[in-house]
N, CA, C and O atoms as a Maestro MAE file, in Angstrom:
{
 s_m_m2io_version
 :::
 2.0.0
}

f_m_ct {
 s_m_title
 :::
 protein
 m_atom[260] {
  # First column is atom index #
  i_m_mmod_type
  r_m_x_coord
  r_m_y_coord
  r_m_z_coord
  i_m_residue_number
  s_m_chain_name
  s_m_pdb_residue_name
  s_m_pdb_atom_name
  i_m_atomic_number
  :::
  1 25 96.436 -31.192 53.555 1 A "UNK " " N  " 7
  2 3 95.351 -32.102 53.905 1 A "UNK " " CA " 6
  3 2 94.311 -32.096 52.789 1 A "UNK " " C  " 6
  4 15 93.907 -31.087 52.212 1 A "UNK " " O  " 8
  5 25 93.917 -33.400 52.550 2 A "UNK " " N  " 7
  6 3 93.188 -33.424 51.351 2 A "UNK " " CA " 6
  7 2 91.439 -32.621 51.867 2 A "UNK " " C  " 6
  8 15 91.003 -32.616 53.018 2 A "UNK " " O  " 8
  9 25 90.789 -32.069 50.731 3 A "UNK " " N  " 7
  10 3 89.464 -31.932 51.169 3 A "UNK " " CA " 6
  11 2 88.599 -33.034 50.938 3 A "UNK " " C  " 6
  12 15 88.467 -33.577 49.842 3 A "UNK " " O  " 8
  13 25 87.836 -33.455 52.293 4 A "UNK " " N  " 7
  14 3 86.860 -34.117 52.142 4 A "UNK " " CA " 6
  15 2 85.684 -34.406 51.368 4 A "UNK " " C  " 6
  16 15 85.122 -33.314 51.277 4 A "UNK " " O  " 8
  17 25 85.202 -35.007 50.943 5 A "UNK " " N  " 7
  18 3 83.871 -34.912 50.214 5 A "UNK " " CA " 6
  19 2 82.994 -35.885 50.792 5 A "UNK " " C  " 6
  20 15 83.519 -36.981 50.989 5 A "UNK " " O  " 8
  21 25 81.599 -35.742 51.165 6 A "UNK " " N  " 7
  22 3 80.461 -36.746 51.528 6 A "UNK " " CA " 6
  23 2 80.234 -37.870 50.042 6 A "UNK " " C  " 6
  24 15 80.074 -37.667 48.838 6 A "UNK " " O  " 8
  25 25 80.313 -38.921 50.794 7 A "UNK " " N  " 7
  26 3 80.484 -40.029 49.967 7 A "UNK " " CA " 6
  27 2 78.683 -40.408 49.190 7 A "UNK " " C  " 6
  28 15 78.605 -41.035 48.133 7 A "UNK " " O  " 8
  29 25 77.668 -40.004 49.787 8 A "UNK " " N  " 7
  30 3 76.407 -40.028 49.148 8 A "UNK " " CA " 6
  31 2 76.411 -38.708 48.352 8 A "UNK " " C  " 6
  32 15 76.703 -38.835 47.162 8 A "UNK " " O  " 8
  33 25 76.100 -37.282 48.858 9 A "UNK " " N  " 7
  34 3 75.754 -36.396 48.182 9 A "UNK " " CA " 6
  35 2 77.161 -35.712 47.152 9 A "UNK " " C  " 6
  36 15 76.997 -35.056 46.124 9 A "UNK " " O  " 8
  37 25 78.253 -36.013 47.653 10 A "UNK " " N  " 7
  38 3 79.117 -35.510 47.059 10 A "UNK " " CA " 6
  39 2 79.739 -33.784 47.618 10 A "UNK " " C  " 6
  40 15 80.929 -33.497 47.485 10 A "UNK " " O  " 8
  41 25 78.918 -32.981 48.109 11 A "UNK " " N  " 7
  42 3 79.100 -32.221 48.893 11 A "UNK " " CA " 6
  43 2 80.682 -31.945 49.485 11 A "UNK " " C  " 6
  44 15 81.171 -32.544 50.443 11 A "UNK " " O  " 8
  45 25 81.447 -30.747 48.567 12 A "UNK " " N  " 7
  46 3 82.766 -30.482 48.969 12 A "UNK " " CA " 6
  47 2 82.701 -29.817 50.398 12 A "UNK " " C  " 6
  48 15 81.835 -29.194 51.012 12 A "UNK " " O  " 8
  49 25 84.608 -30.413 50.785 13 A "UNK " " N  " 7
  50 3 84.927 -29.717 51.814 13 A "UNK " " CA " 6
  51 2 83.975 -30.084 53.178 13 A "UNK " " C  " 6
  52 15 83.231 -29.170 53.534 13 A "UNK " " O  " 8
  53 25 83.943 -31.068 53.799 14 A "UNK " " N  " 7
  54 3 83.481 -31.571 54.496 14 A "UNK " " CA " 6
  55 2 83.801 -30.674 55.956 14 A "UNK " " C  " 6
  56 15 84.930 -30.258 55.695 14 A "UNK " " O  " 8
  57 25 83.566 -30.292 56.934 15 A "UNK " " N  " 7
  58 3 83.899 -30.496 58.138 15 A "UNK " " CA " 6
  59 2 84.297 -30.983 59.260 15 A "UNK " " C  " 6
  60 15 83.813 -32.060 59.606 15 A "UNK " " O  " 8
  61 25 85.276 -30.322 60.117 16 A "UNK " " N  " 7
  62 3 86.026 -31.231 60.746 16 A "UNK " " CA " 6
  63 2 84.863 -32.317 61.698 16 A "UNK " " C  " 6
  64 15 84.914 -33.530 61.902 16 A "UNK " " O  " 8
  65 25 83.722 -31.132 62.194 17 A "UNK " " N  " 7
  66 3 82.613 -31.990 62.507 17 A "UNK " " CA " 6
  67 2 82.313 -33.397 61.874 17 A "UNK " " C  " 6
  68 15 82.474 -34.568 62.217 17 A "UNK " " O  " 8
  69 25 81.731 -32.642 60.640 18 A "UNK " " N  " 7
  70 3 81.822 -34.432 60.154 18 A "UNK " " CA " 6
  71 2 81.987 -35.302 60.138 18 A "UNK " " C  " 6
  72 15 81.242 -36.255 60.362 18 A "UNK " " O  " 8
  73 25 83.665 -35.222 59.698 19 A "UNK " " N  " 7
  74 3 84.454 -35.853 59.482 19 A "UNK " " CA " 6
  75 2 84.745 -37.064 60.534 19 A "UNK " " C  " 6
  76 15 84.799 -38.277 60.331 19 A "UNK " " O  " 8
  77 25 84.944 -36.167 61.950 20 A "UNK " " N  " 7
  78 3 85.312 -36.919 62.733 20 A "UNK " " CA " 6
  79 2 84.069 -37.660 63.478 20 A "UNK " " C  " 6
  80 15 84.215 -38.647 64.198 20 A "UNK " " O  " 8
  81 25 82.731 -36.986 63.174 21 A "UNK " " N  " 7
  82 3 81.272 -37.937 63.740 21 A "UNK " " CA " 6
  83 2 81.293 -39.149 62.765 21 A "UNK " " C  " 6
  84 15 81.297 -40.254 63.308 21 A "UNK " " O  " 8
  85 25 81.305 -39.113 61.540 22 A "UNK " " N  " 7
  86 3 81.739 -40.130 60.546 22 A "UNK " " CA " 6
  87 2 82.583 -41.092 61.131 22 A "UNK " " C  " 6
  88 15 82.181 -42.212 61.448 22 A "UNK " " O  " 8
  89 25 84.038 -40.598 61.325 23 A "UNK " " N  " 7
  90 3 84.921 -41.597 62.427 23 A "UNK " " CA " 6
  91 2 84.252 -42.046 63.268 23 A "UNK " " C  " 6
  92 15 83.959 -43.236 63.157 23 A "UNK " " O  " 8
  93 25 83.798 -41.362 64.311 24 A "UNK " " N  " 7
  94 3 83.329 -41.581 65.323 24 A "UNK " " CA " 6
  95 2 81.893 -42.835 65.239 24 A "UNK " " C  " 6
  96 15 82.104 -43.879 65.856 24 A "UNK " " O  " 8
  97 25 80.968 -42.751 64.745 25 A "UNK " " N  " 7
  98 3 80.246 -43.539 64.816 25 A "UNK " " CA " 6
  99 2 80.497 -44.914 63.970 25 A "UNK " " C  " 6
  100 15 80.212 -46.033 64.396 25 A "UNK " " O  " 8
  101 25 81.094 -44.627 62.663 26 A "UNK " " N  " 7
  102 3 81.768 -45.681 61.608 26 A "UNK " " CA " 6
  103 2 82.276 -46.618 62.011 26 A "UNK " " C  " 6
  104 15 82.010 -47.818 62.081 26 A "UNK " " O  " 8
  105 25 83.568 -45.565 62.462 27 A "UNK " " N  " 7
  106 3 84.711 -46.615 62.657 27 A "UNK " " CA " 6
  107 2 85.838 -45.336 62.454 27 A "UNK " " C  " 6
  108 15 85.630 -44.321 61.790 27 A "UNK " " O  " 8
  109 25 87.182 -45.692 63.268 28 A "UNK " " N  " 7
  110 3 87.779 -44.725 62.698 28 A "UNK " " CA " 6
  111 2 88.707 -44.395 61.789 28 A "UNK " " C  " 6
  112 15 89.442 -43.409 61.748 28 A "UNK " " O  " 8
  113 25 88.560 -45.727 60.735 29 A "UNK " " N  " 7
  114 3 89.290 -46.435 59.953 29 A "UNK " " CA " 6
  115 2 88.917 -45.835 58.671 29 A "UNK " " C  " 6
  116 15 89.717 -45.569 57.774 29 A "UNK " " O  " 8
  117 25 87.884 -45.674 58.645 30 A "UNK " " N  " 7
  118 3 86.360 -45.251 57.803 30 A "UNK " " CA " 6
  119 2 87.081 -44.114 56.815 30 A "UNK " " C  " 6
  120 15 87.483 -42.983 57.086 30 A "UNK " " O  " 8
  121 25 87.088 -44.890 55.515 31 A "UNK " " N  " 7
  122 3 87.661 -43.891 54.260 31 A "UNK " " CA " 6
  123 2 86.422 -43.405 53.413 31 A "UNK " " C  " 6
  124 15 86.627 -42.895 52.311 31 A "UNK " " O  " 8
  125 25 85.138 -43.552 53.901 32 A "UNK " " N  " 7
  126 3 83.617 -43.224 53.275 32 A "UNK " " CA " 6
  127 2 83.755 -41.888 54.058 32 A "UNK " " C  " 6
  128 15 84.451 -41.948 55.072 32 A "UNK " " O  " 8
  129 25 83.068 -40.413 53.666 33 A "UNK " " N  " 7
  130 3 82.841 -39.788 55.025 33 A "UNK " " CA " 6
  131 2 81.698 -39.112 54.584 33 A "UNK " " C  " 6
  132 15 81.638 -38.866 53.379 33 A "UNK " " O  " 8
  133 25 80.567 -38.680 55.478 34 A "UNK " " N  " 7
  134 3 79.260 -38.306 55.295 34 A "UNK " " CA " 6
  135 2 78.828 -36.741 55.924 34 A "UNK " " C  " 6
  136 15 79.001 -36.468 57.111 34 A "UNK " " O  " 8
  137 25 78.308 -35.880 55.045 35 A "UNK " " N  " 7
  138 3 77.585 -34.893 55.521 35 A "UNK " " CA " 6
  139 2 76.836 -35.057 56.903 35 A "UNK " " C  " 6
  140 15 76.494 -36.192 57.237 35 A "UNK " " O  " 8
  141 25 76.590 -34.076 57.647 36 A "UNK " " N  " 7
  142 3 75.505 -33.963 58.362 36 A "UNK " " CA " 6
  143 2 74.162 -34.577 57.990 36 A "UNK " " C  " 6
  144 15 73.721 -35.442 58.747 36 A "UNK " " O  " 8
  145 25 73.581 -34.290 57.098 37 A "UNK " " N  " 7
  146 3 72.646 -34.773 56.388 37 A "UNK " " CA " 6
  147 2 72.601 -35.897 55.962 37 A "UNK " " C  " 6
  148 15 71.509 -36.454 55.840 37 A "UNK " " O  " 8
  149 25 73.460 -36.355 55.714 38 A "UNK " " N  " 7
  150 3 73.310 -37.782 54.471 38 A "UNK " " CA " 6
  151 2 73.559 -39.110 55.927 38 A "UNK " " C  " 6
  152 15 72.954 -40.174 56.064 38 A "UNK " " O  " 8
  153 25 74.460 -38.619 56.659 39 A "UNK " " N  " 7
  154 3 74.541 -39.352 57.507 39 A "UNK " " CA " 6
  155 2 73.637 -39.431 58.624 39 A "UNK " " C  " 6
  156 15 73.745 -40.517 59.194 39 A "UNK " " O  " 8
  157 25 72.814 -38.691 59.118 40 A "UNK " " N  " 7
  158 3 71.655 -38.443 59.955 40 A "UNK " " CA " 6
  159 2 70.471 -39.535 59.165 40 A "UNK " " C  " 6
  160 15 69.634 -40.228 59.743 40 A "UNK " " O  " 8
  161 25 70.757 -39.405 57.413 41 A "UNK " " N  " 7
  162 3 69.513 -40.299 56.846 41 A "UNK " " CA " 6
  163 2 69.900 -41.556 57.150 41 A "UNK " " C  " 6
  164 15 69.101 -42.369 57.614 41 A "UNK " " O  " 8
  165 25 71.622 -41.938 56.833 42 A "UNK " " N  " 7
  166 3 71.784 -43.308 57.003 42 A "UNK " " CA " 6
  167 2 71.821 -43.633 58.325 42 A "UNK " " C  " 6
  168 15 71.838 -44.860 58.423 42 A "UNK " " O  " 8
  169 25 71.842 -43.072 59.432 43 A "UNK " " N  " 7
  170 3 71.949 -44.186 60.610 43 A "UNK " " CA " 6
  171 2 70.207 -43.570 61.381 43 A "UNK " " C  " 6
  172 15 70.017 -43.550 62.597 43 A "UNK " " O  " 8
  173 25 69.353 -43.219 60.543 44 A "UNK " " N  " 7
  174 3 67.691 -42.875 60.895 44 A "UNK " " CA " 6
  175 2 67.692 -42.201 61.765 44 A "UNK " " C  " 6
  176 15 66.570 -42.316 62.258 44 A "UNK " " O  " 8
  177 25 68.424 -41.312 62.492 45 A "UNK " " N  " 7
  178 3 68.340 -39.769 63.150 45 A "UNK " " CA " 6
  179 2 68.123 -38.530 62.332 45 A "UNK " " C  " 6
  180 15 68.144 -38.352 61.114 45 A "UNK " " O  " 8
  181 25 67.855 -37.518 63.606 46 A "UNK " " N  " 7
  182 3 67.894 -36.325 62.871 46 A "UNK " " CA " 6
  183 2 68.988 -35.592 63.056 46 A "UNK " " C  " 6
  184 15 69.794 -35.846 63.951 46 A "UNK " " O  " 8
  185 25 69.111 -34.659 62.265 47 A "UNK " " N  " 7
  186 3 70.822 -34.036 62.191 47 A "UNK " " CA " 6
  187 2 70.571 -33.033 63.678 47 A "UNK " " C  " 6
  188 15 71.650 -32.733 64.188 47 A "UNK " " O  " 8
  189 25 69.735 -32.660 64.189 48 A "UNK " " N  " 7
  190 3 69.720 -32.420 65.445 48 A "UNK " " CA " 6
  191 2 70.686 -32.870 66.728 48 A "UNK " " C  " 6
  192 15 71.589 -32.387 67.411 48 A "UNK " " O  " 8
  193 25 69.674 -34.503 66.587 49 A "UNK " " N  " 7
  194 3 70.496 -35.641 67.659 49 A "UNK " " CA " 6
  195 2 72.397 -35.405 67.455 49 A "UNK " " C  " 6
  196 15 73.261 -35.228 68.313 49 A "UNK " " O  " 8
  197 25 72.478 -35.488 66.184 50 A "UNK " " N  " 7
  198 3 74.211 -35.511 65.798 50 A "UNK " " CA " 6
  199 2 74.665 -34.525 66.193 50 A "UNK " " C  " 6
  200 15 75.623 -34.641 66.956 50 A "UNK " " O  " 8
  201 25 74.191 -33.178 65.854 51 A "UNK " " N  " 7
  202 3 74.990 -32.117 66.627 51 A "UNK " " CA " 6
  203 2 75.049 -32.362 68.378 51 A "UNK " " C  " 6
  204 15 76.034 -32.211 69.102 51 A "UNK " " O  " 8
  205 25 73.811 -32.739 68.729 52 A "UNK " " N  " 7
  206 3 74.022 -33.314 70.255 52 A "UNK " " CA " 6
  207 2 75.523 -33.607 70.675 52 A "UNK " " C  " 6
  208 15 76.324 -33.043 71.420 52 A "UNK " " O  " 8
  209 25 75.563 -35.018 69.672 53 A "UNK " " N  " 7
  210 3 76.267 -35.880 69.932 53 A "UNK " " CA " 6
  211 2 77.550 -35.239 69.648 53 A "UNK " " C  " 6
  212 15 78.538 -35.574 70.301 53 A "UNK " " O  " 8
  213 25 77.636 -34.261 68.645 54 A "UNK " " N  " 7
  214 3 79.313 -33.953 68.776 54 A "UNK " " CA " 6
  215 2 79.782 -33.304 69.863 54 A "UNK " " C  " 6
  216 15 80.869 -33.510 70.402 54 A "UNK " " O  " 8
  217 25 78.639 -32.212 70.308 55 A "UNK " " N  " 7
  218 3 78.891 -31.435 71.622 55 A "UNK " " CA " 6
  219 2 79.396 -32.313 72.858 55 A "UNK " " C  " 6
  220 15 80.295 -31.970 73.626 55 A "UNK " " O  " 8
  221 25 78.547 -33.702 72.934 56 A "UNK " " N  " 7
  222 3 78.822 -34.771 74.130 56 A "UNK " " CA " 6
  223 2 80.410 -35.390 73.766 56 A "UNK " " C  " 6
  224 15 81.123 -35.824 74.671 56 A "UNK " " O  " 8
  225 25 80.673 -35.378 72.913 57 A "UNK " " N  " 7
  226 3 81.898 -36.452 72.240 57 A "UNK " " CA " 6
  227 2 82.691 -35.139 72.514 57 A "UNK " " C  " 6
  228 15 83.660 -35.534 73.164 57 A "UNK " " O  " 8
  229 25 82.825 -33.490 72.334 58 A "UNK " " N  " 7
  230 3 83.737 -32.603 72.118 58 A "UNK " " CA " 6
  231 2 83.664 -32.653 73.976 58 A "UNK " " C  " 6
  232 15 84.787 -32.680 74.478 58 A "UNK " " O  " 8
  233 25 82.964 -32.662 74.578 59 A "UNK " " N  " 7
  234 3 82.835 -32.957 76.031 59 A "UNK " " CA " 6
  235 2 84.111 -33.940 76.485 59 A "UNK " " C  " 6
  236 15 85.247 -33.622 76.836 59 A "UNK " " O  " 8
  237 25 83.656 -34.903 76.383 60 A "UNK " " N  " 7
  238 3 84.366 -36.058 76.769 60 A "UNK " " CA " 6
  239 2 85.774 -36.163 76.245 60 A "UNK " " C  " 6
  240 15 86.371 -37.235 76.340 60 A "UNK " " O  " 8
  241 25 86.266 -35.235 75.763 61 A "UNK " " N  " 7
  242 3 87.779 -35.253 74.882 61 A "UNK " " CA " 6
  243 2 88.375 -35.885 73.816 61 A "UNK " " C  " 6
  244 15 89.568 -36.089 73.593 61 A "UNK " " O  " 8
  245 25 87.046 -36.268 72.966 62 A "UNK " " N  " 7
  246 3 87.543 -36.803 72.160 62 A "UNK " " CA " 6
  247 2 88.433 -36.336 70.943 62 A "UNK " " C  " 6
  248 15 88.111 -35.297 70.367 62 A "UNK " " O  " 8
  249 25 89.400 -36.961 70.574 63 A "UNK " " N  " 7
  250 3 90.533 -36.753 69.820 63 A "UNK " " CA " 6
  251 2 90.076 -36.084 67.888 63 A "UNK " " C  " 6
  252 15 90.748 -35.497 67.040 63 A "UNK " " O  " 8
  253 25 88.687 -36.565 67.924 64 A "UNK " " N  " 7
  254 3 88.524 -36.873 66.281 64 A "UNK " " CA " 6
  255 2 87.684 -35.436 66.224 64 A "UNK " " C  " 6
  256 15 87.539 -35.106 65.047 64 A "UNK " " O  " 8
  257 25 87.115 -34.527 67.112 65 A "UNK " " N  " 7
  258 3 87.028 -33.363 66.847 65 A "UNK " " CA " 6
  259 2 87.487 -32.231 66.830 65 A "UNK " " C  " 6
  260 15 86.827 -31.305 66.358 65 A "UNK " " O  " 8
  :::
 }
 m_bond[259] {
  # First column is bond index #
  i_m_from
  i_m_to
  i_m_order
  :::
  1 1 2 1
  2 2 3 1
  3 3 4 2
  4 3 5 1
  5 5 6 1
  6 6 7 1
  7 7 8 2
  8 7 9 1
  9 9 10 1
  10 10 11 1
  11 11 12 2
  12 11 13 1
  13 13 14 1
  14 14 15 1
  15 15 16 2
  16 15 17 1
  17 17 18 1
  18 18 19 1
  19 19 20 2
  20 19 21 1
  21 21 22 1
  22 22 23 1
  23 23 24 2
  24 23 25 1
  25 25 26 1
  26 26 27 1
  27 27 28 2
  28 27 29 1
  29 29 30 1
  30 30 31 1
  31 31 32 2
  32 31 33 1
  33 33 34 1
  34 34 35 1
  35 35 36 2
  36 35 37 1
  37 37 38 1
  38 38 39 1
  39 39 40 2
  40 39 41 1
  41 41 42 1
  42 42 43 1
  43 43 44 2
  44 43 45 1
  45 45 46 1
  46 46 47 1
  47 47 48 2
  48 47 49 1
  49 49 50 1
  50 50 51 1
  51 51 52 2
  52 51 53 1
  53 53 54 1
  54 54 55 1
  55 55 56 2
  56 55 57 1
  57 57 58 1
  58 58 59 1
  59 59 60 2
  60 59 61 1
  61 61 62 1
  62 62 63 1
  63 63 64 2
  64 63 65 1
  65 65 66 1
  66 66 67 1
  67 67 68 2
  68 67 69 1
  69 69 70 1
  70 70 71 1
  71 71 72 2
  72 71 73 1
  73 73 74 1
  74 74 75 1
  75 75 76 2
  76 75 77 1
  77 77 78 1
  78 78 79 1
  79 79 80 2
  80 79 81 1
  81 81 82 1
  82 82 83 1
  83 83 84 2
  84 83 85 1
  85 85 86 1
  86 86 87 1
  87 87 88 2
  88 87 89 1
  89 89 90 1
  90 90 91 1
  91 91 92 2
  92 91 93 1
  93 93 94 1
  94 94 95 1
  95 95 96 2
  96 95 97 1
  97 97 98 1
  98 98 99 1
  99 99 100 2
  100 99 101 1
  101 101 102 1
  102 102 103 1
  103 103 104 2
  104 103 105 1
  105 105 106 1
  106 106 107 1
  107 107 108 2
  108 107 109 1
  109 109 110 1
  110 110 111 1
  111 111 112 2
  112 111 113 1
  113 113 114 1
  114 114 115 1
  115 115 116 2
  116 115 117 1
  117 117 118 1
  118 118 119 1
  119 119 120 2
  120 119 121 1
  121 121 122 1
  122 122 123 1
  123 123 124 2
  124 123 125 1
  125 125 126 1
  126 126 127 1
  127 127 128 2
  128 127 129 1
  129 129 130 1
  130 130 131 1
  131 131 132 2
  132 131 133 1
  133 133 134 1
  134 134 135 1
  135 135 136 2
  136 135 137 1
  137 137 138 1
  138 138 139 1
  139 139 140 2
  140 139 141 1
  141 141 142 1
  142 142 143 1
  143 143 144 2
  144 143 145 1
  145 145 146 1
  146 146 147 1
  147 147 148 2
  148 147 149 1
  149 149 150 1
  150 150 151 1
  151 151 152 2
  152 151 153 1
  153 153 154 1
  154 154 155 1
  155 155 156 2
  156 155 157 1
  157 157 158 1
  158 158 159 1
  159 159 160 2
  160 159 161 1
  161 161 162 1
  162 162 163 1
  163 163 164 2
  164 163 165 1
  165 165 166 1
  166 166 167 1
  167 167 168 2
  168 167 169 1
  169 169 170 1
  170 170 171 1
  171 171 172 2
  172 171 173 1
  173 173 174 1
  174 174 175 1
  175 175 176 2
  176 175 177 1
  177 177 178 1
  178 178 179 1
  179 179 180 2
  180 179 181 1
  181 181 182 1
  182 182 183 1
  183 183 184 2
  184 183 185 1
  185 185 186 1
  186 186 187 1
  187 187 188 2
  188 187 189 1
  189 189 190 1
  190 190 191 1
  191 191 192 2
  192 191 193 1
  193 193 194 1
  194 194 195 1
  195 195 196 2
  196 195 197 1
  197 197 198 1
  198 198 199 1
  199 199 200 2
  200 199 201 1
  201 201 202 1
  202 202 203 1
  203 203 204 2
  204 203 205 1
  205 205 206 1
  206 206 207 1
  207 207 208 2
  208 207 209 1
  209 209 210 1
  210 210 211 1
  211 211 212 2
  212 211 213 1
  213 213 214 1
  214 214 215 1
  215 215 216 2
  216 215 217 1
  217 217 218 1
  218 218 219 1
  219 219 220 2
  220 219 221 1
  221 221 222 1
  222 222 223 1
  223 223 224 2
  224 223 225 1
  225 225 226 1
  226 226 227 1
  227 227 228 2
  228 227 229 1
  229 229 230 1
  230 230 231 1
  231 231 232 2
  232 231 233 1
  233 233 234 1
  234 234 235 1
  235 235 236 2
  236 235 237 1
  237 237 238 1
  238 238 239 1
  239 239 240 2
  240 239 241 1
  241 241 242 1
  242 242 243 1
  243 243 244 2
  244 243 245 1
  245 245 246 1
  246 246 247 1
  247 247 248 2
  248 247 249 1
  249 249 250 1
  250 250 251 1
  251 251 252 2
  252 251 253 1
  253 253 254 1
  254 254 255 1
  255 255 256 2
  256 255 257 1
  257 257 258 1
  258 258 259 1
  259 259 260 2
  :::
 }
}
């Protein structure tokens, strides 16, 4: 499996977190993939809310975490 990299900061080795909140909010098509950080700036949250949100999404069964 290839390692990820955040498509703004560049930041190796991404997380599966990430990766799949990236999917998850993107699209899951989505060949861009974003840090915690970089992506919290682009959609104007705080990286707080996102960890929320993976806990709710790892809840609900989702496949991409």
């Amino acid at each position: 499996m290839d390692k990820k990299s955040c498509y703004v900061c560049e930041k190796d080795g991404l997380s599966k977190n990430e990766i799949g909140l990236t999917k998850r909010l993107l699209g899951k098509n989505s060949q861009r993939f974003y840090c915690l950080d970089c992506l919290a700036e682009c959609l104007e949250v705080d990286t707080e809310f996102l960890l929320v949100k993976v806990e709710e999404f790892k809840e609900q069964g989702c496949e991409l975490f």
